[in-house]
C-alpha positions, -999 to 999 in steps of 0.1 A, spaced: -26 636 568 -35 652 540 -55 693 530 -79 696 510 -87 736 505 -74 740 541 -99 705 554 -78 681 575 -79 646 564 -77 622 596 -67 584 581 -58 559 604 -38 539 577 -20 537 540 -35 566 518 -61 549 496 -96 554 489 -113 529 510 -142 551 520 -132 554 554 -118 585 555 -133 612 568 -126 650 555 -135 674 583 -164 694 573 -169 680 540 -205 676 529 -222 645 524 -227 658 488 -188 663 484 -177 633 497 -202 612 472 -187 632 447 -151 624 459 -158 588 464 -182 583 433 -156 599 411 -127 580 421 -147 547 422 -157 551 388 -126 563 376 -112 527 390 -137 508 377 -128 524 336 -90 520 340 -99 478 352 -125 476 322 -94 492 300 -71 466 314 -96 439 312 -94 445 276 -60 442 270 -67 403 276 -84 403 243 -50 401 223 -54 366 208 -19 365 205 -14 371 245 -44 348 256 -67 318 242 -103 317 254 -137 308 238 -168 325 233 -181 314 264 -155 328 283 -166 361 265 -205 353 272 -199 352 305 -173 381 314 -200 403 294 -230 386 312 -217 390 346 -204 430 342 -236 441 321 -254 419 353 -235 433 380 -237 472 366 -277 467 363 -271 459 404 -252 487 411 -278 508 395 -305 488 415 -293 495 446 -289 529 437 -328 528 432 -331 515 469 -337 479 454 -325 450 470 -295 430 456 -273 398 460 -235 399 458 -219 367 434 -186 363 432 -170 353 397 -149 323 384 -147 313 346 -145 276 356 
């Protein structure tokens, strides 16, 4: 169990920000904020890491490997946004093969 500014945490498992954690009288505005930010957060330090794979001297790939990393994250944050707008997506999983 964790406090935040004297708010009980109740977590049923391993501390990790799954979303289903509820903070005892926490706003829904707070715990957006809580969750957005660390989401985001997340999804910078994988984009940072995902870069590290650009080393040519580390890792051989084409251009269409590139084409298609880009295509599917620049495809996948214009979803994100979508559904955001209340607009209705479809989930696609990823494979460079």
């Amino acid at each position: 169990m964790k406090i935040y500014k004297n708010i009980f945490i109740i977590s049923a498992g391993p501390e990790k920000d799954s979303g289903k954690e509820k903070i005892m009288g926490e706003t829904k505005r707070e715990r957006f904020v809580r969750l957005a930010e660390a989401r985001t957060n997340k999804i910078l330090e994988m984009m940072r890491l995902l870069g590290n794979c650009s080393s040519r001297t580390n890792y051989e790939y084409t251009d269409e490997d590139i084409r298609k990393i880009f295509s599917t994250l620049e495809k996948e944050l214009k979803n994100t946004k979508n559904r955001f707008l209340g607009l209705d997506v479809k989930d696609e999983r990823f494979t460079l093969k």
